[in-house]
C-alpha positions in Angstrom: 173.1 167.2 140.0 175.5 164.3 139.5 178.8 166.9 139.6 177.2 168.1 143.0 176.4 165.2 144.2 180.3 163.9 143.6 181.2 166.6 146.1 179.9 164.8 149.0 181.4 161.1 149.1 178.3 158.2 148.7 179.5 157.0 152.0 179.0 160.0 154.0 175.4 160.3 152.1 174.9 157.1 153.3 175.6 158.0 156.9 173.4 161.0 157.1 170.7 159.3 156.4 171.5 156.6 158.4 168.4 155.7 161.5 171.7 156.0 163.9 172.2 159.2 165.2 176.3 158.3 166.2 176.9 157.7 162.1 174.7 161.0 161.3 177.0 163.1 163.5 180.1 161.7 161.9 178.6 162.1 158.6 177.9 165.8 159.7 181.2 166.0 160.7 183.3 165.0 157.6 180.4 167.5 156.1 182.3 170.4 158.2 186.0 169.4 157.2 184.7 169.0 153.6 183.0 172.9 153.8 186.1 174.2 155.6 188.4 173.1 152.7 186.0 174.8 150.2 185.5 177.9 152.0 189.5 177.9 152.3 189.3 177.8 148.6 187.1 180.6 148.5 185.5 177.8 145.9 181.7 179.8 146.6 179.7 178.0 143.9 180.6 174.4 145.0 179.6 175.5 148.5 176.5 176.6 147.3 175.8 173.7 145.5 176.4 171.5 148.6 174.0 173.5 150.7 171.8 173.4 148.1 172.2 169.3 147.9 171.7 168.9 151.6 168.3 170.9 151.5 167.2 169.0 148.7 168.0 165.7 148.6 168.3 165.7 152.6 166.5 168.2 154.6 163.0 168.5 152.5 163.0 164.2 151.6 160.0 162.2 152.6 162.0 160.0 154.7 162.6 160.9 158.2 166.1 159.8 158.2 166.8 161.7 155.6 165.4 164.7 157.6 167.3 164.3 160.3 170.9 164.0 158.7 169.7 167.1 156.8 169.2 169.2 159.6 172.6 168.2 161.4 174.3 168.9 158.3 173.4 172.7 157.6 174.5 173.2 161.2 177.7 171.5 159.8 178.1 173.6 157.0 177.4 176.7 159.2 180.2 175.7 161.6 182.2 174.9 158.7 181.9 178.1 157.1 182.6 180.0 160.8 183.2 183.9 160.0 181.9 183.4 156.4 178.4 181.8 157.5 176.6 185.3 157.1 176.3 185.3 153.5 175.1 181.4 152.9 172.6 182.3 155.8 169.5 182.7 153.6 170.5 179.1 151.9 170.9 177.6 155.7 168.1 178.8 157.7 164.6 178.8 155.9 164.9 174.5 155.7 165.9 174.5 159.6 163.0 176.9 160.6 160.5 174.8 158.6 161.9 171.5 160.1 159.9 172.7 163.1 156.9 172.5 161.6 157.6 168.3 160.8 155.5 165.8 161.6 158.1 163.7 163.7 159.0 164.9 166.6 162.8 163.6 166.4 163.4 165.8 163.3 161.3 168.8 165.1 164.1 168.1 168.1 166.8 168.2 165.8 166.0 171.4 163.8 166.1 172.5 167.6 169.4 171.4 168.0 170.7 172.7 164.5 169.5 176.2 164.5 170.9 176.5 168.2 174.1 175.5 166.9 174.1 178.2 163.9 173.3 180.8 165.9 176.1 180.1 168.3 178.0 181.1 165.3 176.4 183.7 163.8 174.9 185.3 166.5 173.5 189.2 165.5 173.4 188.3 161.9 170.5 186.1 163.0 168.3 189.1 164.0 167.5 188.7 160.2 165.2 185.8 160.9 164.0 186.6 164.0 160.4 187.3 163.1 160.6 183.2 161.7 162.0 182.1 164.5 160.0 183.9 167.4 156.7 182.5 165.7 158.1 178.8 165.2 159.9 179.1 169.0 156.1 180.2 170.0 154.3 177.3 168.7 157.4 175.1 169.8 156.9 175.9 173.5 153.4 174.0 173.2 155.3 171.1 171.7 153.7 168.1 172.4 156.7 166.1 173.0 158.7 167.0 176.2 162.1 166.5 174.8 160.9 169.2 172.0 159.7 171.8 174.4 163.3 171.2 176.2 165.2 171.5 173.2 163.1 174.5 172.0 164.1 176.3 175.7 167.5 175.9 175.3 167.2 177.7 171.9 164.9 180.2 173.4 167.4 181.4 175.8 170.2 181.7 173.2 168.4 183.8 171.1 167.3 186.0 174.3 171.2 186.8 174.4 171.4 187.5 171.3 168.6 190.3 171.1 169.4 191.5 174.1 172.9 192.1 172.7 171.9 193.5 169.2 171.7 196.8 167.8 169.5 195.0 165.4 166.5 194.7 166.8 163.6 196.2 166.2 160.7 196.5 169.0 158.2 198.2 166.7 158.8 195.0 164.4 158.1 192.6 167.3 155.1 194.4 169.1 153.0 193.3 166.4 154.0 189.4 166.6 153.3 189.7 169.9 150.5 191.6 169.9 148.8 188.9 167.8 149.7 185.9 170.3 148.5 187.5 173.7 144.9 186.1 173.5 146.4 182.5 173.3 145.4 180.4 176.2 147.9 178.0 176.3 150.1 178.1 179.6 153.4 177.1 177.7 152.6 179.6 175.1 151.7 182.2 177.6 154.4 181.4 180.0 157.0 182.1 176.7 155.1 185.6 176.2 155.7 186.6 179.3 158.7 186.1 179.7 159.8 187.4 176.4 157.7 190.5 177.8 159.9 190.7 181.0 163.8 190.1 178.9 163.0 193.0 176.5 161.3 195.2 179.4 164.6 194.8 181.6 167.1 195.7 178.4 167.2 199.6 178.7 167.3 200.5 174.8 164.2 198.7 174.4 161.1 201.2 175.1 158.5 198.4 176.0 156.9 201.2 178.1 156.0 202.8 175.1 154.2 199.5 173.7 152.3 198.7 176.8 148.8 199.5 175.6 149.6 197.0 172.7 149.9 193.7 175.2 148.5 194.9 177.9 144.6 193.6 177.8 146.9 190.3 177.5 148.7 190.5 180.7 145.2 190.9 182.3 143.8 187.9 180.5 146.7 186.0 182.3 145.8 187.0 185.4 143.0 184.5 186.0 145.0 181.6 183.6 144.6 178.0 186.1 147.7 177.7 186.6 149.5 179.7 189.5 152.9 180.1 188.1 151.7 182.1 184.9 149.0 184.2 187.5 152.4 184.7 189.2 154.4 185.6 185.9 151.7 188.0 184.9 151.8 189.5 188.1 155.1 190.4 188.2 155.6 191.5 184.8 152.4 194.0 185.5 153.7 195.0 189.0 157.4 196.2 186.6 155.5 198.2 184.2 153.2 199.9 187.1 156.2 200.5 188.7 157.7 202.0 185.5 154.7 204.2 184.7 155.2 205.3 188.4 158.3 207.1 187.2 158.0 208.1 183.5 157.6 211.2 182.7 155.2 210.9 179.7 152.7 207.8 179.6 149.5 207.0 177.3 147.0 206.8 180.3 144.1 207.0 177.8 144.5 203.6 175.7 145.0 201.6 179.2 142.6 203.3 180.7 140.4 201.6 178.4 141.6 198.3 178.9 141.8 198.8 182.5 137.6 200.0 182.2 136.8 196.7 180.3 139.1 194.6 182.8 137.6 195.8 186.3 134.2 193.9 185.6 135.8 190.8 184.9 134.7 187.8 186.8 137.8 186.8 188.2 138.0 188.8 191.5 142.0 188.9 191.1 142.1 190.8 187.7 139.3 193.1 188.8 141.7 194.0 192.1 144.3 194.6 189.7 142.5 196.3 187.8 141.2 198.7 190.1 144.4 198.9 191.5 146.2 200.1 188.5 142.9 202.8 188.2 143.6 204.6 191.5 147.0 204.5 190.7 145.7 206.2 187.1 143.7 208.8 188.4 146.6 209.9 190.8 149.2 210.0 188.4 147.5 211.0 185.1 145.1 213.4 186.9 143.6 215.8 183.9 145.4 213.5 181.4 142.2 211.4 181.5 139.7 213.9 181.7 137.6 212.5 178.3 137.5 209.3 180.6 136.1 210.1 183.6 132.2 208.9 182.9 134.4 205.2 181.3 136.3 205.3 184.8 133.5 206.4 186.8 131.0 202.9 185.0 134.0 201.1 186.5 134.8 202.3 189.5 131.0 202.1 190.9 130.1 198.9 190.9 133.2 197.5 192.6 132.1 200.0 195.1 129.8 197.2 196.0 132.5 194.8 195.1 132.1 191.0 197.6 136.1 191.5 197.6 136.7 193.9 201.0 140.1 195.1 199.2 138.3 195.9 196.0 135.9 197.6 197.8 138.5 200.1 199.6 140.3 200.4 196.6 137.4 201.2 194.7 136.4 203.7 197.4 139.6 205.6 197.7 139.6 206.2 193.6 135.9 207.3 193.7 137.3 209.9 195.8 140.0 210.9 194.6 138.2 211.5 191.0 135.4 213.6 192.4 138.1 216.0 194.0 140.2 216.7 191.0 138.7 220.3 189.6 138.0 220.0 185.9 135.8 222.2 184.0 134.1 221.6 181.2 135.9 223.7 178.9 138.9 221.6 180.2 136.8 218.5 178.2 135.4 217.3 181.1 131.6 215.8 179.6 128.9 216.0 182.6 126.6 214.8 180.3 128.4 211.8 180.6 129.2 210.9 183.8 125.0 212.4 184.8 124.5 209.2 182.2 126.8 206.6 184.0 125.3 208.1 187.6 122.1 207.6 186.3 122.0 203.7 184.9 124.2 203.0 188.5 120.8 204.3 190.3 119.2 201.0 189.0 122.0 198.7 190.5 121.4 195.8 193.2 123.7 197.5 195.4 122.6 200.4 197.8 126.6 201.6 198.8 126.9 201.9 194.5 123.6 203.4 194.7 124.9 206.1 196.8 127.6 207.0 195.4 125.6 207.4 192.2 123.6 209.9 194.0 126.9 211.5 195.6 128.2 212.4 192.2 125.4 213.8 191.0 125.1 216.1 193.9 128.3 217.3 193.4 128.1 218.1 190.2 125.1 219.8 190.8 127.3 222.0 193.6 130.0 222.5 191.4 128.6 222.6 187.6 125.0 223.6 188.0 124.5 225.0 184.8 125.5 222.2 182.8 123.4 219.7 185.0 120.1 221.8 184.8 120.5 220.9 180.7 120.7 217.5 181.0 117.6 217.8 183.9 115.2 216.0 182.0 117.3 212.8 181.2 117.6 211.8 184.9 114.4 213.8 186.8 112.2 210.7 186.1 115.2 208.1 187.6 115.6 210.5 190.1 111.7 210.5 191.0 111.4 206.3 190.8 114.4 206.5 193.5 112.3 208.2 195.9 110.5 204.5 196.2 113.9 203.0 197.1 114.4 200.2 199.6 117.3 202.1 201.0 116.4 205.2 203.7 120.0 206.2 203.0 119.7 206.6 199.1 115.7 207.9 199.3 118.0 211.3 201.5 120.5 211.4 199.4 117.7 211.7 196.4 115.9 214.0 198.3 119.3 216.2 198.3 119.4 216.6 195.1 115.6 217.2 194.4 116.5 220.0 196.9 119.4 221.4 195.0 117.6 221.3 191.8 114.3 223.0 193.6 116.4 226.0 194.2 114.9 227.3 191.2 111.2 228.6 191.9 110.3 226.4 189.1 112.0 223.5 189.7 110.6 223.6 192.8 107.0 223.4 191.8 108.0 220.8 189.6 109.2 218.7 191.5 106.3 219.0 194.6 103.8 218.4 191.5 105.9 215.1 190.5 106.1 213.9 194.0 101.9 214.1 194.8 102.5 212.2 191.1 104.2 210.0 192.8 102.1 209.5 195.9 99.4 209.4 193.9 100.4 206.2 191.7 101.9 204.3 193.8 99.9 204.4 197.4 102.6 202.5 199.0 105.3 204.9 199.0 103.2 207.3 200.4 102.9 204.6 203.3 106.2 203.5 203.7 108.2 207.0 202.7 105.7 209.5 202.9 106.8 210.5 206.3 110.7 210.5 205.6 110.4 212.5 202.2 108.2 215.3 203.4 110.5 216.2 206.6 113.6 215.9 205.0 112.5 218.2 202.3 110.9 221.0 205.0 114.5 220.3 206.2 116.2 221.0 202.9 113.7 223.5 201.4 112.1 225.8 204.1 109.0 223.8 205.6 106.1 226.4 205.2 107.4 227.2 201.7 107.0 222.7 201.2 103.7 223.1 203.4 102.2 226.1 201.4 103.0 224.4 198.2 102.0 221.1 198.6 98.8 222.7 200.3 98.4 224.7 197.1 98.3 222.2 194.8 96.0 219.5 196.9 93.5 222.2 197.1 92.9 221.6 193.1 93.3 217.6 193.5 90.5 215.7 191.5 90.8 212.3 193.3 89.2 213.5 196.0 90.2 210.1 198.0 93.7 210.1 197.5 93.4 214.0 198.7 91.9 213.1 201.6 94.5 210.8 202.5 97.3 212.9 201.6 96.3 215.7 203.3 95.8 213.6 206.5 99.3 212.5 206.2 100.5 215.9 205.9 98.5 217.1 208.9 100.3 214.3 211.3 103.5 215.0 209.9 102.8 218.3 210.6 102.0 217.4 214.6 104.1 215.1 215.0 107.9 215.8 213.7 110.2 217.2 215.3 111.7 219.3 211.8 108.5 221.0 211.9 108.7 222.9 215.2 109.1 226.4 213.6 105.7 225.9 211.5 103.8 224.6 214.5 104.7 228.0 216.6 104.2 230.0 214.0 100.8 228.6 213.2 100.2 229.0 217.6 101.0 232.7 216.8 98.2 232.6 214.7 96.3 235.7 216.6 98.9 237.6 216.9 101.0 236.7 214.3 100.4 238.3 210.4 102.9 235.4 209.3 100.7 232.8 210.7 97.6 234.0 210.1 98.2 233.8 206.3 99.9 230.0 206.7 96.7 229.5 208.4 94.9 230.4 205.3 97.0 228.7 203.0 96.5 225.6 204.6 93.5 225.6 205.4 92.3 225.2 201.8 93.4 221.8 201.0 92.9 221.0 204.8 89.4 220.7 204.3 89.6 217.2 202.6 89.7 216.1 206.1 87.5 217.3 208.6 90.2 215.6 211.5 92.8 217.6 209.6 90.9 221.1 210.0 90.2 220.6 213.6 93.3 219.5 214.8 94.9 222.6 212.5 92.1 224.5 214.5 93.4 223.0 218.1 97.4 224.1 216.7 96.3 227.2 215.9 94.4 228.2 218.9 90.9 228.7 216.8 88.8 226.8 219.5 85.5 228.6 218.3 86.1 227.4 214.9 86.6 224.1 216.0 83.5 224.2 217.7 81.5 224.9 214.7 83.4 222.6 212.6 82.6 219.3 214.9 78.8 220.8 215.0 78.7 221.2 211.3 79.7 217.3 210.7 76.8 214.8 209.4 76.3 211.2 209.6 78.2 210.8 206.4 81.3 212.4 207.7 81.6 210.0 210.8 82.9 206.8 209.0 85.8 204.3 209.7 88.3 206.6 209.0 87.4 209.2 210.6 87.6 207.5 214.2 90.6 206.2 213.2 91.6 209.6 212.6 90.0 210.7 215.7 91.9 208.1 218.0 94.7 209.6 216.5 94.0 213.0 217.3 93.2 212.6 221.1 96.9 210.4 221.9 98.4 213.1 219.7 96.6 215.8 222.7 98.4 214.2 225.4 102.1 214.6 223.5 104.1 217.6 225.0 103.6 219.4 221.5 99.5 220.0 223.0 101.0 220.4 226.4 100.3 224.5 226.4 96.4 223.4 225.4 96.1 221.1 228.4 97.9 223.7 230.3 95.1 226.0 228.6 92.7 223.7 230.6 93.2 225.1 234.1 91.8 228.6 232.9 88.0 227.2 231.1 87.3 231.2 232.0 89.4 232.5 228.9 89.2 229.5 226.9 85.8 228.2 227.1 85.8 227.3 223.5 88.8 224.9 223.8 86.4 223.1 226.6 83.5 222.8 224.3 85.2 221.5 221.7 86.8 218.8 223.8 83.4 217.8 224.9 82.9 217.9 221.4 85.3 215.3 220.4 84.2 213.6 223.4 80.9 213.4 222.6 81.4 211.9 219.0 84.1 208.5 220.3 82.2 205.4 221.3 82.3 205.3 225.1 84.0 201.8 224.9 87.1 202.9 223.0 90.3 203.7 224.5 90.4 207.5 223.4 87.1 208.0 225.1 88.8 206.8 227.9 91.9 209.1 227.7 90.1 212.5 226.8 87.3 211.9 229.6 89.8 211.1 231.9 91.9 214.5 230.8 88.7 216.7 231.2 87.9 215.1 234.7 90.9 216.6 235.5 89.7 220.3 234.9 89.8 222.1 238.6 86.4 222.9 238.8 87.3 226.3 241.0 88.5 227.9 237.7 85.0 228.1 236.3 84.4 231.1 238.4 85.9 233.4 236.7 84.2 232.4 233.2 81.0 234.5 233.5 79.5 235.0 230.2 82.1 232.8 228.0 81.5 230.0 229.5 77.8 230.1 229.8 77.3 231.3 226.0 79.6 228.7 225.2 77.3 226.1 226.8 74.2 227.5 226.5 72.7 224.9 223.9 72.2 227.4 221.7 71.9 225.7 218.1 75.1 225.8 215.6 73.1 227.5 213.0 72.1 230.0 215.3 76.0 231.0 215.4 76.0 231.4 211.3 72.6 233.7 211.6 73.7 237.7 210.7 71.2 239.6 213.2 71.7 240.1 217.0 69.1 238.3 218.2 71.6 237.4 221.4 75.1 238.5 220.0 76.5 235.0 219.4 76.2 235.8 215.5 78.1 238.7 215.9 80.7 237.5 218.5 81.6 234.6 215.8 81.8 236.3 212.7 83.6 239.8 214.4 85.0 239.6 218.2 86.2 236.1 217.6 87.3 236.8 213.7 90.8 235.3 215.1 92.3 238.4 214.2 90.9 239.2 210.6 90.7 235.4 209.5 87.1 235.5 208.2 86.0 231.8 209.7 82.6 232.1 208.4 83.9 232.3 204.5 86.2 229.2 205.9 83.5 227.1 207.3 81.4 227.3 204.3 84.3 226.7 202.1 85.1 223.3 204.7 81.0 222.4 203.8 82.0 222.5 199.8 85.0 220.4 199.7 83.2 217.9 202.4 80.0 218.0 200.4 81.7 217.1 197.8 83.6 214.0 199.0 79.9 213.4 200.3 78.7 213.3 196.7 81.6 211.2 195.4 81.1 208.7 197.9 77.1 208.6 197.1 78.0 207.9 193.4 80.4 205.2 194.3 77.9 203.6 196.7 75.1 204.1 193.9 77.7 202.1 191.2 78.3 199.6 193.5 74.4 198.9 194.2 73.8 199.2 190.5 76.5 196.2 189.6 75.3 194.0 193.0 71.6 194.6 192.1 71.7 193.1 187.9 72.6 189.9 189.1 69.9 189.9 191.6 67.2 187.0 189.9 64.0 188.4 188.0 62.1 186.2 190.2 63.1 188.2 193.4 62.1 191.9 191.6 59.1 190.5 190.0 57.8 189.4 193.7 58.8 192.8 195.1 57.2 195.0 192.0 53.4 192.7 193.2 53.9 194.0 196.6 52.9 197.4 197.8 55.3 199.1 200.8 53.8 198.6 204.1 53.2 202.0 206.3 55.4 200.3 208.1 58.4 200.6 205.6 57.8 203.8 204.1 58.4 204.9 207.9 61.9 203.1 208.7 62.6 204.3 205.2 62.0 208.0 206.5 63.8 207.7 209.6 66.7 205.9 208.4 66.9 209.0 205.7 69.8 211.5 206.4 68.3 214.9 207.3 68.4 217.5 204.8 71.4 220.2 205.3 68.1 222.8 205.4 66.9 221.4 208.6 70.2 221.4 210.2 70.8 225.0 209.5 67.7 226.2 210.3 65.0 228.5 208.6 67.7 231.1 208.1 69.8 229.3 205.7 
């Protein structure tokens, strides 16, 4: 160590580790002259030896100094050595890089300084280290000391020359260095990423392209850094590559697609309008190329649908589109599976325009790829039921287009009218709130009689006779009332002459009966005025409750609607329809004179011009004749009337007297149900009456008195009502 020590003079030692920079440099520079004259000599060991003394003895010592001299001097040596550098290069460099790394920050600046200084001189031969010196020049841009982060710039830039002008370099080596620093959220770091990111990008030879996928989730992670000029870096380095991808020939859609997907529900409202900016652009460009990503695209594309951000929102909009009107098959890859899941778990978003949408792709792919949907029917029937009770009257259509699309099929179609009485059913509220909308757009969609019949069907064989009731009363204003219905009220007015609405007559008539309002006003529609003649005779105490007025009030506004105006019309000739008459009175008869239909129906029959009663001759007096109801149902011809109701006036081969007695079963029922509920509820009130009070009442024999309010109070039996013939 002593010879190698003799080949730098004490005094110059002393200067390089001198705490003046001025005595350093001239110690660095009698360095040079001293490796010049060796390297003249070709004298290779000795300049090894003094390399090796300077890293030694200089640029590894604990003293600072000592450091600093060190550092200055292998620059020294490298200018020294000028064309001849190359080979000493692995002596030179290694100390210089790890002098970045040191604890003072003058040393850290000096290594700066030192290594710019070799590569000046060496330039492409550096490439060797540039793995080293890209990870010390990363951590060096975060310096904490200004001067440092200067000094580590000025290098930076040189060595951007360099690669730039070497054949050297390797971009597959570098994407992984890269790669593993993209994440880091320091802005000095980031800001030296990026713009290493936008030097190799604008060097042709380099494919960065290629490596996109690599860096790109780290782009987007700058996009919502704090400060504005790395937002504004990352921007414009992703606005380049768009551009590029724009105009390549052959991109990897399929890894950034997946970035893109994770990146468009970020919170920051700038990276998710890039994001779904870069998406449309996507589905344009890469078309069929991202067919195994459609249902990933699709997750992201419909919630921003519903985005606060306008732009995002049209964005989002014009790429929804454009995916659903690219033809795929599935033999192409294209999973509907998949994108019937994503569909399905949007149904349960916040949003009603996401909502939609949801719904919109589903009924396409019902149009377009029925087959494949009807397998997957079962995953998303019950989502597709719950959305019936939506807030939305927009997305409760839409769902109603695709139940009708799927009830295409005779039994899908049963299915799904079974489901929706479900429905009703359950949840009493959507029948209340939706009832109305659901049932006409699906006589719109499906064919109402074919809705009506098999709704009517199914009713008819409902065990809750309540909710039947109500149901069925529902349907029967629906029914009056909506204008989608019009074809199945004139067919059911052509009811005498018609075969078609004879046997809708029938068919509806079954379930009908839960509601004795129901069957008469389905009697008034259909022109059987007869029938509805009986049918208010054949009604009881029981029947006339709460909801049947209410029911009743109903009916009578609903007669002065221009869908009854032919029955009023009917009015002026009481000669041919003498039976319409009497069953007005009927109705008349049963509303408390105090309420307002009382009011309106008395009113409508005052109107009547008495000069048509001439012509009514027989009808009209055996049609007010008094002659009891049950002497209609009697099957001798004591006076005809038997006959002319069960034959003349069979409406056409309807057999009314089979009907009416099968109106009496179902309504004797609902009779009995309500007895046993009233008996329950007398049985639970009446055990926690006090054993004092029943006691008193057992010692206490009934008065004649009682037993006879007791009597008269008592319903009559159906027997006396029908008379001795029944």
């Amino acid at each position: 160590m002593a010879d190698a020590l003799s080949l730098i003079p004490a005094a110059v030692q002393r200067n390089l580790s001198d705490k003046l920079y001025e005595k350093r440099k001239y110690a660095a520079l009698e360095i040079e002259n001293t490796v010049k004259n060796l390297a003249s000599a070709g004298d290779h060991e000795k300049l090894s030896k003094v390399i090796d003394i300077l890293v030694k003895e200089f640029a590894k010592s604990p003293q600072p100094n000592h450091r600093k001299g060190g550092v200055l001097a292998l620059a020294a040596v490298t200018v020294g050595l000028s064309s001849a550098a190359p080979q000493y290069l692995e002596q030179i460099v290694p100390p210089v890089i790890d002098s970045f790394l040191d604890q003072d920050s003058r040393v850290r600046y000096y290594a700066c300084e030192a290594l710019y200084n070799i590569a000046k001189i060496v330039r492409g031969e550096f490439i060797f280290f540039f793995n080293q010196i890209f990870d010390a020049l990363c951590k060096l841009s975060a310096d904490s000391d200004p001067s440092v982060q200067s000094a580590a710039h000025v290098l930076d830039g040189l060595v951007k020359d360099i690669v730039t002008e070497s054949d050297e370099f390797s971009v597959e080596e570098f994407i992984p260095l890269l790669k593993e620093r993209m994440n880091v959220l320091n802005p000095f770091v980031r800001r030296f990423l990026v713009e290493w990111i936008t030097v190799l990008d604008s060097v042709p030879d380099f494919d960065m392209l290629g490596f996109l996928p690599d860096f790109l989730d780290g782009l987007f992670n700058m996009l919502s850094d704090s400060s504005h000029e790395i937002r504004q870096h990352a921007v414009s380095a992703l606005s380049e590559f768009l551009q590029e991808i724009k105009n390549s020939p052959s991109v990897d859609y399929g890894r950034m697609a997946e970035i893109l997907v994770q990146r468009a529900s970020s919170p920051d409202e700038f990276t998710r309008l890039t994001a779904i900016t870069w998406i449309n652009e996507f589905v344009k460009l890469g078309g069929d190329q991202l067919v195994r990503y459609y249902a990933d695209i699709l997750g992201a594309i419909l919630p921003c649908i519903s985005d606060k951000n306008e732009k995002i929102r049209e964005v989002a909009r014009e790429t929804n589109e454009e995916l659903r009107s690219i033809h795929v098959e599935p033999s192409d890859g294209f999973d509907v599976g998949a994108i019937l899941s994503v569909a399905k778990r949007q149904l349960s978003s916040d949003h009603e325009a996401t909502r939609i949408e949801a719904l919109n792709w589903i009924s396409a792919l019902l149009n377009k790829h029925r087959a494949e949907v009807m397998c997957f029917l079962y995953d998303i029937f019950d989502t597709l039921l719950k959305a019936l009770s939506d807030s939305s009257d927009d997305v409760v259509l839409l769902v109603l287009e695709v139940h009708a699309g799927i009830a295409k099929d005779p039994q899908h179609f049963r299915h799904l009218i079974v489901f929706l009485i479900h429905n009703f059913r359950s949840d009493s509220s959507l029948l209340e709130r939706r009832g109305a909308l659901i049932i006409r757009r699906l006589c719109v969609l499906l064919d109402a009689e074919r809705v009506y019949r098999e709704l009517s069907t199914i009713l008819e064989g409902e065990d809750n006779l309540d909710f039947a009731s109500t149901m069925v009363q529902a349907l029967n204003l629906i029914l009056l009332t909506s204008s989608e219905l019009s074809k199945l009220r004139n067919l059911l007015r052509g009811s005498l002459v018609n075969r078609e609405g004879k046997e809708l007559l029938v068919a509806l008539y079954a379930s009908w009966c839960h509601s004795p309002m129901a069957i008469i006003s389905l009697c008034l529609l259909s022109q059987a005025y007869q029938h509805a003649s009986v049918v208010i005779q054949s009604l009881v105490e029981e029947d006339m409750n709460v909801k049947f007025f209410v029911q009743l009030d109903k009916l009578i506004r609903l007669l002065e609607t221009p869908i009854f105006a032919y029955l009023r019309l009917q009015l002026l000739e009481p000669g041919r329809y003498p039976w319409l008459l009497k069953t007005l009175y009927g109705l008349l008869m049963l509303l408390p004179q105090q309420s307002g239909a009382f009011r309106i129906l008395q009113t409508r029959l005052k109107t009547v011009p008495t000069y048509s009663f001439s012509g009514g001759g027989d009808q009209i007096s055996r049609a007010f004749s008094g002659v009891p109801f049950s002497q209609y149902m009697m099957h001798h011809h004591e006076d005809g009337d038997a006959e002319d109701y069960n034959i003349n006036s069979s409406h056409q081969g309807i057999n009314f007297a089979a009907r009416l007695q099968q109106f009496e079963n179902v309504q004797n029922q609902h009779r009995g149900q309500a007895r046993s509920k009233e008996n329950y509820s007398n049985s639970t009130s009446s055990s926690s009456t006090s054993k004092e009070v029943r006691t008193s009442k057992e010692q206490q024999p009934p008065s004649l008195t009682s037993l006879s309010l007791a009597e008269n109070n008592r319903p009559p039996a159906r027997s006396s009502r029908k008379g001795s013939g029944h």
